[in-house]
N, C-alpha and C positions, 0 to 999 in steps of 0.2 A: 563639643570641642570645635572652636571654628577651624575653617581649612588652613592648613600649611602655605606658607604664602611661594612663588613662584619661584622657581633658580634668580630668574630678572628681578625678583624683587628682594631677593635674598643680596645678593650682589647690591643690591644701594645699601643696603640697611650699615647704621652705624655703629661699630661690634665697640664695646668699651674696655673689653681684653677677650686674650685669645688663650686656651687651655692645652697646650700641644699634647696629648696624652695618644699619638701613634706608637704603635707597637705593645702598647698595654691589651692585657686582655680582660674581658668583662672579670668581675664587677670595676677593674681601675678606672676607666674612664666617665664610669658615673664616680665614682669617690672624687676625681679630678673635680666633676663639674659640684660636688656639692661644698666643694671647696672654693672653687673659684669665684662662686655666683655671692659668696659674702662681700667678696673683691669689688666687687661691682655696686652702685649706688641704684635705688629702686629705681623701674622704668629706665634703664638703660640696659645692652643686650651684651652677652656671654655666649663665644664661638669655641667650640670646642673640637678637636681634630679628632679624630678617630679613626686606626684602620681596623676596628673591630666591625664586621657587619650590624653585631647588636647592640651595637652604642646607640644610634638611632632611635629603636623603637623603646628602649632602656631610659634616653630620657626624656621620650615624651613622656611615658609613663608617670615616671619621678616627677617631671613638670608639673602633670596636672596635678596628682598627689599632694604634692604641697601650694601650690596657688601660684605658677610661675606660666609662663606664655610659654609653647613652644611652635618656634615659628619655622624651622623645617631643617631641611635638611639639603649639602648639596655637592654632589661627589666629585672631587679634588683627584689631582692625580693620585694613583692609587690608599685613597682615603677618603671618607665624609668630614664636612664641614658644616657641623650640626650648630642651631642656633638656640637661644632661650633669653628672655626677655623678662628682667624679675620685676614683680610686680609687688612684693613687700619686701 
């Protein structure tokens, strides 16, 4: 799995929708994102909020599992701002 790309590179990148799912707790915010990432056209990117600690590692997992990028993660006032990049 290549590396996670930087907070500064997280920050350019151009998100295609945003999936607010704070305050949910796991498994919600994966369900958020496997919902959203339809939303999304391939090769364009899906940001997903989380104030769940385990949304992060929850969807890189998912990411690779099914063939999507997961390009990192980047912690927001009290929340992550995790990214995924669909690639089908």
């Amino acid at each position: 799995m290549p590396a996670a790309l930087t907070e500064s590179e997280l920050a350019a990148v151009s998100v295609a929708k945003v999936v607010d799912a704070r305050g949910s707790a796991c498994p919600g915010p994966l369900l958020e994102a496997k919902k959203g990432i339809g939303a999304v056209s391939v090769g364009a990117v899906l940001e997903i909020w989380s104030s769940d600690p385990i949304t992060k590692t929850d969807i890189g997992a998912w990411a690779a599992k099914v063939g999507h990028a997961f390009l990192g993660y980047a912690p927001a006032d009290g929340y992550d701002r995790v990214f995924v990049r669909r690639l089908k």
